[in-house]
PyMOL CGO cylinders between C-alpha atoms (Angstrom):
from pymol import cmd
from pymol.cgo import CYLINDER

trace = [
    CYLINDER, -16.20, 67.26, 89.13, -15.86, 69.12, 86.16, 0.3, 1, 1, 1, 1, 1, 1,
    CYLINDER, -15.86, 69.12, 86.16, -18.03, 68.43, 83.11, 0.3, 1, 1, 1, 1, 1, 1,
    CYLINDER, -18.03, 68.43, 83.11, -15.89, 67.68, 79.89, 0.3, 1, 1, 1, 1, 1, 1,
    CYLINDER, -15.89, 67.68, 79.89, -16.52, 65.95, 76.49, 0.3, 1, 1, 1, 1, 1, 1,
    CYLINDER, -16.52, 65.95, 76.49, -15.50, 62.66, 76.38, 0.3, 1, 1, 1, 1, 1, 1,
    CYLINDER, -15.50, 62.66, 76.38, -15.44, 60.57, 72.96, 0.3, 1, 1, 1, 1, 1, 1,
    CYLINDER, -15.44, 60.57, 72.96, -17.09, 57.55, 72.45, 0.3, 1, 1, 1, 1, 1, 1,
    CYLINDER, -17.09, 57.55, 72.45, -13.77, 55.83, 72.08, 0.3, 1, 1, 1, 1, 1, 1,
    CYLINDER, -13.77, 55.83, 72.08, -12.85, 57.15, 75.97, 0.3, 1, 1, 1, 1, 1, 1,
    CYLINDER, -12.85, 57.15, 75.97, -16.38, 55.98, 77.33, 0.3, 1, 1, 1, 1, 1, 1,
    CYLINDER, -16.38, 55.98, 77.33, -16.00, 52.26, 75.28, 0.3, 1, 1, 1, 1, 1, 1,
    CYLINDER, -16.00, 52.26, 75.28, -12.44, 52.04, 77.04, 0.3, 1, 1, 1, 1, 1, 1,
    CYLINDER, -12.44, 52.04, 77.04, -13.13, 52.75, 80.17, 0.3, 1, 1, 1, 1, 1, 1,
    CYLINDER, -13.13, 52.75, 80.17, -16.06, 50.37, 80.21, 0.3, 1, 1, 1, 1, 1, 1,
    CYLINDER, -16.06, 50.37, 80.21, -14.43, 47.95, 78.86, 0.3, 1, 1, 1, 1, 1, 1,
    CYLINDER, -14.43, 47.95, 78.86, -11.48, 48.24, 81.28, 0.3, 1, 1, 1, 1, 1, 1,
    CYLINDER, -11.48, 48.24, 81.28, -14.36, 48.15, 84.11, 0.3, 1, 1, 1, 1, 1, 1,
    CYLINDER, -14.36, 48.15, 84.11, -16.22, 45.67, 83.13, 0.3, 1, 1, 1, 1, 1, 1,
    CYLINDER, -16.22, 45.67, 83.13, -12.79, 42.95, 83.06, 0.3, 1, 1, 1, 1, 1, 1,
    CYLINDER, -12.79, 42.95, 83.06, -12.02, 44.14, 86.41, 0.3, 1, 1, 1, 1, 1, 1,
    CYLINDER, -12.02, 44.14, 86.41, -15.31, 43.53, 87.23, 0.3, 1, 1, 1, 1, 1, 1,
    CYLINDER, -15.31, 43.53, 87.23, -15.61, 40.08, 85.97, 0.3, 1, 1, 1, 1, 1, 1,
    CYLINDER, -15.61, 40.08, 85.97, -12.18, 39.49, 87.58, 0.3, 1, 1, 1, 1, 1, 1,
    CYLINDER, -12.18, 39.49, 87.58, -13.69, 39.95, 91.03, 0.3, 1, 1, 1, 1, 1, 1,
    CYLINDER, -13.69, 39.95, 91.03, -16.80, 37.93, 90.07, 0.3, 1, 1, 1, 1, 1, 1,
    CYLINDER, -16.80, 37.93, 90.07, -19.42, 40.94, 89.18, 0.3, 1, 1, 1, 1, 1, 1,
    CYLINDER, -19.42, 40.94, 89.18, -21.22, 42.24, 86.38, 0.3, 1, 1, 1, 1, 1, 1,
    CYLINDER, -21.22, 42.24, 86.38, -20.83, 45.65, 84.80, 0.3, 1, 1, 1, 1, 1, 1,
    CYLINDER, -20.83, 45.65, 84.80, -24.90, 46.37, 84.26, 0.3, 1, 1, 1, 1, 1, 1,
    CYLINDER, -24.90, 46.37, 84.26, -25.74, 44.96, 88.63, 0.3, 1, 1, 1, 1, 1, 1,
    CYLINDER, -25.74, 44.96, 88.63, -22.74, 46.91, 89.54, 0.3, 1, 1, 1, 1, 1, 1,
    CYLINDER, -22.74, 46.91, 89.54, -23.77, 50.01, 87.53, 0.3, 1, 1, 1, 1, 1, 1,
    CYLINDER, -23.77, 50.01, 87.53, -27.57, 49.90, 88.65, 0.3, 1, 1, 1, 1, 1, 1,
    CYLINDER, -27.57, 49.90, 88.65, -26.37, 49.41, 92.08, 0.3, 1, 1, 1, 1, 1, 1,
    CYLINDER, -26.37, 49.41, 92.08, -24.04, 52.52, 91.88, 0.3, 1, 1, 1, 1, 1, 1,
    CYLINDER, -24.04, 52.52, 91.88, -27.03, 54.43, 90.56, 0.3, 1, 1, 1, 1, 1, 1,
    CYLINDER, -27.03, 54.43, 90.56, -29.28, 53.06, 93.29, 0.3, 1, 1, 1, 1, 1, 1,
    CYLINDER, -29.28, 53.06, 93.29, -26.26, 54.31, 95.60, 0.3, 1, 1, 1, 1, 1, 1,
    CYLINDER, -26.26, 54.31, 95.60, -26.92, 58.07, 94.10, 0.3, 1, 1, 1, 1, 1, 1,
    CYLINDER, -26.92, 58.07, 94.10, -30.24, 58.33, 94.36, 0.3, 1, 1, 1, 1, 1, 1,
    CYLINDER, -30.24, 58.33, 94.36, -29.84, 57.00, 98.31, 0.3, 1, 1, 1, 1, 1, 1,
    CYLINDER, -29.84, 57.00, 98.31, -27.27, 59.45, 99.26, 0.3, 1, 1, 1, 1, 1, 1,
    CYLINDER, -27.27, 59.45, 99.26, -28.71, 62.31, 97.68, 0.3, 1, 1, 1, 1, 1, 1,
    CYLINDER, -28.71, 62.31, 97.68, -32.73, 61.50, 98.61, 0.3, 1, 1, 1, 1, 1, 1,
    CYLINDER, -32.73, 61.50, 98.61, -32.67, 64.51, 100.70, 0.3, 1, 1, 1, 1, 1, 1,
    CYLINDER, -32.67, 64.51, 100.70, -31.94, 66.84, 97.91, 0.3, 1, 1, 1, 1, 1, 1,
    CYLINDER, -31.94, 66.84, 97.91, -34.09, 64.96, 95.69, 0.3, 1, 1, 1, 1, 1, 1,
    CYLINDER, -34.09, 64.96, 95.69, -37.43, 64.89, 98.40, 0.3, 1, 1, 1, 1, 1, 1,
    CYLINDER, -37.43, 64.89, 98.40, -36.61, 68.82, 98.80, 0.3, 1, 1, 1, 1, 1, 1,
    CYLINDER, -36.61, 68.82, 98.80, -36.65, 69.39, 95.15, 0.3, 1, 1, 1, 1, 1, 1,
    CYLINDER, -36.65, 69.39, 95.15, -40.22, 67.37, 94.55, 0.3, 1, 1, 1, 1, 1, 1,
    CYLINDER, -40.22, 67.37, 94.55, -41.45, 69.32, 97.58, 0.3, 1, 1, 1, 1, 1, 1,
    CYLINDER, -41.45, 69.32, 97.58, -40.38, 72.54, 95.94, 0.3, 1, 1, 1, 1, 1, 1,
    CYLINDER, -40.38, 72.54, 95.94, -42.16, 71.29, 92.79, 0.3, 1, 1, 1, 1, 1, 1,
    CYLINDER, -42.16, 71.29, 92.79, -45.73, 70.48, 94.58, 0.3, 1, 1, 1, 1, 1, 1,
    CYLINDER, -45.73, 70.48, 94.58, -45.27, 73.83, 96.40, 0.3, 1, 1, 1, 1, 1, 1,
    CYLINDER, -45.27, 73.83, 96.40, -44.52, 75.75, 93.01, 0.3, 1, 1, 1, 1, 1, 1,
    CYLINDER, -44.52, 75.75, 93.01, -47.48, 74.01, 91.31, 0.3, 1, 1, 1, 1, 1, 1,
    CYLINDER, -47.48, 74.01, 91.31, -50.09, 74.90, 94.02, 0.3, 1, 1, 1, 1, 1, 1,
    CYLINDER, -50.09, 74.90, 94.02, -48.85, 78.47, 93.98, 0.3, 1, 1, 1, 1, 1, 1,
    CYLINDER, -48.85, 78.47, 93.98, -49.29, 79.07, 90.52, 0.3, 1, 1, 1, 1, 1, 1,
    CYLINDER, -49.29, 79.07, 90.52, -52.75, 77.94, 89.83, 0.3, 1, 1, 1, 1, 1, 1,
    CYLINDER, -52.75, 77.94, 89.83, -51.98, 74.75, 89.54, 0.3, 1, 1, 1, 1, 1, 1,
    CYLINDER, -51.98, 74.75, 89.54, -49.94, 74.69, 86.35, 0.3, 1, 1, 1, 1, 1, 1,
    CYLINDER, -49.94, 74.69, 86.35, -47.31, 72.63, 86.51, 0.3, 1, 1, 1, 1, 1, 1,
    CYLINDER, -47.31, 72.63, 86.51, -43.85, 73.87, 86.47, 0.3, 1, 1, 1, 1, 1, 1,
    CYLINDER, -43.85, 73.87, 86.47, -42.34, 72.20, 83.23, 0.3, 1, 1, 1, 1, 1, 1,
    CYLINDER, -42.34, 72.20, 83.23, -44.01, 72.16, 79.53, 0.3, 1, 1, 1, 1, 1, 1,
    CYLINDER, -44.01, 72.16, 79.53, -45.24, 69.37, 78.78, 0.3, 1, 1, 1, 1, 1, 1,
    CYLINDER, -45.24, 69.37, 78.78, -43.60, 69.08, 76.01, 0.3, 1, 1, 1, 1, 1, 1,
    CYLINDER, -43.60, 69.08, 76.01, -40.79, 68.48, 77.59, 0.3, 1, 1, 1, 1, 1, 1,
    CYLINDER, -40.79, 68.48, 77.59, -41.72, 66.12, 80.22, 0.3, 1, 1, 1, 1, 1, 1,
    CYLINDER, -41.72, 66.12, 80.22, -40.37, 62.88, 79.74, 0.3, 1, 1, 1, 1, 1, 1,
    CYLINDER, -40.37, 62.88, 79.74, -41.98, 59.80, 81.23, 0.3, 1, 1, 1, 1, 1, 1,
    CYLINDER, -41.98, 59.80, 81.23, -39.44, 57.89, 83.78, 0.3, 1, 1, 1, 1, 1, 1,
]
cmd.load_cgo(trace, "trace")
C-alpha cells in the first residue's frame, strides 16, 4: 500500500463513515479498532520475534550498547 497524505478532513470521514457502519452491525469503532490492531501484531509476530531477536543479537555484539539512543526511545 502506498503511503500518501491524507487530511484530517479524509481521516474524520472515513471514521465517521466506519464507525455508523459499525454501530449498524452492533460494534464499536475503538473494540473493533484494537481488535484489528491485535489482528496485526498476530499475523505479523514472526517478523516482529525476528526483529527483537536481531535487536538482543545486535546489542550483545556491540558491547552491550543498545541499538537506539535513548533519546529516542519511547516507552510503550
Amino acid at each position: 500500500m502506498a503511503s500518501q497524505a491524507i487530511s484530517k478532513q479524509e481521516l474524520k470521514k472515513s471514521k465517521v463513515m466506519a464507525t455508523l457502519h459499525l454501530e449498524a452491525k452492533g460494534l464499536v469503532y475503538e473494540e473493533w479498532l484494537h481488535e484489528q490492531h491485535l489482528k496485526v501484531a498476530e499475523e505479523n509476530q514472526d517478523v516482529i520475534e525476528q526483529a527483537l531477536e536481531l535487536l538482543i543479537k545486535h546489542n550483545k555484539d556491540v558491547d552491550k550498547k543498545p541499538y537506539f539512543n535513548s533519546k529516542s526511545n519511547t516507552e510503550i
